[in-house]
C-alpha positions in Angstrom: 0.0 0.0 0.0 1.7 3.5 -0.9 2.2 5.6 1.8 2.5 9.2 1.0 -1.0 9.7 1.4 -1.8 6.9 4.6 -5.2 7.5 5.9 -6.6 8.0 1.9 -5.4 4.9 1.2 -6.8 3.2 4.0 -10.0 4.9 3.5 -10.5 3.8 -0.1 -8.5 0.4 0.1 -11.0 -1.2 -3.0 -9.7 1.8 -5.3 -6.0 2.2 -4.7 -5.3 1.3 -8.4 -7.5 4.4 -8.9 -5.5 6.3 -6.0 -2.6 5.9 -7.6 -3.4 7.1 -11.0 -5.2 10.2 -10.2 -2.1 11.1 -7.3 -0.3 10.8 -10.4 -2.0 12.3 -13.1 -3.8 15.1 -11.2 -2.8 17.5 -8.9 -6.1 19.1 -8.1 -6.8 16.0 -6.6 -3.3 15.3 -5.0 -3.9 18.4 -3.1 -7.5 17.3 -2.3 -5.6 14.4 -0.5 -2.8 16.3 1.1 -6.1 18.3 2.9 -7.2 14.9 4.1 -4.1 14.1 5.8 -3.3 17.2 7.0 -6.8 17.7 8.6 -6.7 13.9 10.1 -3.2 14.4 11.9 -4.9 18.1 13.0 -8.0 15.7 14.6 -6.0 13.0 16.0 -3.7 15.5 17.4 -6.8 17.4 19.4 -6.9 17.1 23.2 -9.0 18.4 25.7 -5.8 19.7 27.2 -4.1 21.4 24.8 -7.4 22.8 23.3 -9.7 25.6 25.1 -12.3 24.5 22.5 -11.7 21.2 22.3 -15.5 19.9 21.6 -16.0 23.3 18.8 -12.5 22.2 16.7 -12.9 18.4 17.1 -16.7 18.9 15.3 -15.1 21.1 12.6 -12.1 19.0 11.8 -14.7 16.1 11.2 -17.2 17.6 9.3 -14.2 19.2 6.8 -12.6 15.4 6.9 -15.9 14.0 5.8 -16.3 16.5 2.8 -12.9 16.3 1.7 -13.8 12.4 1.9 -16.8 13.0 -0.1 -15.0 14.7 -2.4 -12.1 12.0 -3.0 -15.7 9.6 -3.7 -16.7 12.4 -5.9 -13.8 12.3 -8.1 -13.0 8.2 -7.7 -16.6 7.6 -8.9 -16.0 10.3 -11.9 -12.7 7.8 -13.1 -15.6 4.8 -12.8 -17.9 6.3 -14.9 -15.6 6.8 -17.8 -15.6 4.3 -20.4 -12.7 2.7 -21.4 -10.5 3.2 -24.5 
């Protein structure tokens, strides 16, 4: 499994052939999948203890992680929808 991008990869594991294709052929969504990342090592790193707001910025950081993982769907169904030379 590649690992520059982890948590998409683990996310989509049925469509890492497609992953891989559109990390390398498109870099609108490569940065789509960067945001993922970044925003799930942001969640995980939350704490009630290092956060006055913990509650507030954990809700945010989940709903923007589930549109950016709506988004990578978005795009992964767009590839299956193509027909094939």
């Amino acid at each position: 499994m590649p690992s520059h991008f982890p948590n998409v990869f683990a996310r989509f594991p049925e469509n890492w052939r497609i992953l891989r294709q559109l990390l390398a052929n498109n870099s609108a969504f490569e940065e789509v999948c960067a945001d993922y990342e970044t925003c799930l090592e942001q969640l995980h790193a939350l704490s009630p203890a290092t956060s006055r707001d913990f509650d507030r910025e954990f809700a945010e950081y989940r709903e923007t992680a589930r549109e950016l993982e709506e988004e990578i769907r978005r795009v992964i169904a767009g590839i299956h929808l193509q027909p094939e030379p």
